[in-house]
N, C-alpha and C positions, 0 to 999 in steps of 0.2 A: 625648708620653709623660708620664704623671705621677708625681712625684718618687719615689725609690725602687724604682719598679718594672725590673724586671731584665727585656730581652728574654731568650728563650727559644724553641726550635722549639716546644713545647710551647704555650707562650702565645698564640704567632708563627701557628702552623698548625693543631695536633690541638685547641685548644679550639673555634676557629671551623668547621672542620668537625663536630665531636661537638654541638653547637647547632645548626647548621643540619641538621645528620641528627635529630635530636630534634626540631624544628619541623617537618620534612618527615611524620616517622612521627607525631605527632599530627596535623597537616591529613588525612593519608593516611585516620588509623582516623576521623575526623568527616566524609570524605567518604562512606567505609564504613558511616557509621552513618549518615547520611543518606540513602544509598540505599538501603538495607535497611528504613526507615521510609518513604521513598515508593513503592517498586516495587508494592506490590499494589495502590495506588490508582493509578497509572499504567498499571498491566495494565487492572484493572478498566474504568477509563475507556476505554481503547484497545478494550477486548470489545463498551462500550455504546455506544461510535460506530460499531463494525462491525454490531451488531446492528441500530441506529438503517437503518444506510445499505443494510441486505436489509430491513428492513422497509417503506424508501422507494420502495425501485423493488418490489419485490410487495407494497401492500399490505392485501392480501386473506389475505394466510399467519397462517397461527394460529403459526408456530413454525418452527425451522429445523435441520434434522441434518447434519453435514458427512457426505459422499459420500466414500469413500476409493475411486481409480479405480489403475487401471495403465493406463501408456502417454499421461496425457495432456498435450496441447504443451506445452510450455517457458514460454508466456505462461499458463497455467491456474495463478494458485498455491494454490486451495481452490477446492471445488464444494460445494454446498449443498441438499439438497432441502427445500420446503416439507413439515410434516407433516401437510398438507392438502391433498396432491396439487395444489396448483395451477400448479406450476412446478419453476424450478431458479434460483441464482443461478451466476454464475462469476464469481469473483476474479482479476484480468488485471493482468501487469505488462509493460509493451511498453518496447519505446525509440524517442521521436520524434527530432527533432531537436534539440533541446534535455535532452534523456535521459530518465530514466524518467517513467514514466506509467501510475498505477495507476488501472483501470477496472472497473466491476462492469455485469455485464448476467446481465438477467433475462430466462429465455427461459420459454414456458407450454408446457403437457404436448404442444400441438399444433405444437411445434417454430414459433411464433413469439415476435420479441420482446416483452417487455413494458415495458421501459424499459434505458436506459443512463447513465451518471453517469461524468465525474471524479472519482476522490479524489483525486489525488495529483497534481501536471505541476511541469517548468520548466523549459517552454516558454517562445519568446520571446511576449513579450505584446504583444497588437495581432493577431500573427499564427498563429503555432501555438496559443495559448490558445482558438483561436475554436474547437477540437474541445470545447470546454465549456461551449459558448454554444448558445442558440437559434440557427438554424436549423437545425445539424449534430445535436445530439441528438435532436430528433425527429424526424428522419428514418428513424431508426431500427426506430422503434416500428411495431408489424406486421409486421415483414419475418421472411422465412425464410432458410435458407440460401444463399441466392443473392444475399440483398442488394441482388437488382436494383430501381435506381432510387435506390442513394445513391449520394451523389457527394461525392468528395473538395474541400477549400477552395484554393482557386486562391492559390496564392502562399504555401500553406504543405501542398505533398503531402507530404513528409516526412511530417510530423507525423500529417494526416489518413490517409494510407497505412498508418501501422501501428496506428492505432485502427482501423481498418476492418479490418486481418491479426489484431487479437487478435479483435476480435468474431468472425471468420471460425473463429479456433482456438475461442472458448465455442461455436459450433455442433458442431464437431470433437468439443469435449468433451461436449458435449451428445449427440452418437449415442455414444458411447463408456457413458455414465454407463446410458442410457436402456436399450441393448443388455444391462446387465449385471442389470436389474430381473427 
């Protein structure tokens, strides 16, 4: 203590809370203000990597309109038509093994695929990952509703299992969208 100073509850207790509440509520409002000056460029950017990644798997589309549907799966979380007739995208959230798993597939007006992609996984790596590797992805391409002739990765069906049940739901949502034209 330094000479002459007089403890006091006041000194003791309500100064050092009234400081630390006052460095709390300025970080608080510099946090505040920090995100309010990054959000639309973190939106922004978030828009021009979703647009980036329907333009990668169709890219023959001139452009792209979100579909508002009813009724479709649980794994569909936006649908997309080209404004060049030349397909659809579906935006796919599953859960493998390792948890969620965001996926986009491109199906063409003729009800086949036209590509599929990871965005998102974490999945164990070595094993479930391999749903975002060659030889699992393009197996995809061409196929119709039936899928027949892909085949899940051995030693990790979890994983491939429910990539292959959300593709199965973007066909689902696909006659759904297609019915409503």
């Amino acid at each position: 203590r330094c000479k002459g100073m007089k403890s006091s509850a006041k000194n003791d207790f309500v100064m050092p809370i009234a400081v630390l509440t006052m460095i709390c509520l300025v970080i608080t409002a510099l946090l505040a203000l920090t995100n309010s000056a990054t959000e639309p460029v973190i939106t922004k950017a978030a828009l021009e990597r979703a647009e980036a990644a329907r333009s990668e798997i169709i890219p023959e589309a001139e452009g792209f309109e979100l579909v508002e549907a009813e009724a479709l799966p649980s794994t569909v979380t936006e649908v997309y038509r080209t404004t060049n007739e030349v397909g659809y995208i579906f935006m796919l959230t599953t859960i493998g093994y390792g948890g969620e798993m965001d996926l986009i597939c491109g199906i063409d007006e003729d009800g086949r695929i036209i590509a599929v992609k990871t965005l998102a996984h974490s999945e164990t790596k070595g094993m479930g990952s391999k749903t975002t590797e060659e030889p699992f992805r393009s197996q995809f391409i061409g196929k119709d509703a039936s899928l027949e002739g892909v085949n899940a990765i051995t030693g990790a069906t979890i994983s491939s299992k429910a990539y292959l049940g959300a593709i199965a739901d973007a066909f689902t949502a696909y006659e759904i969208v297609k019915g409503e034209e």
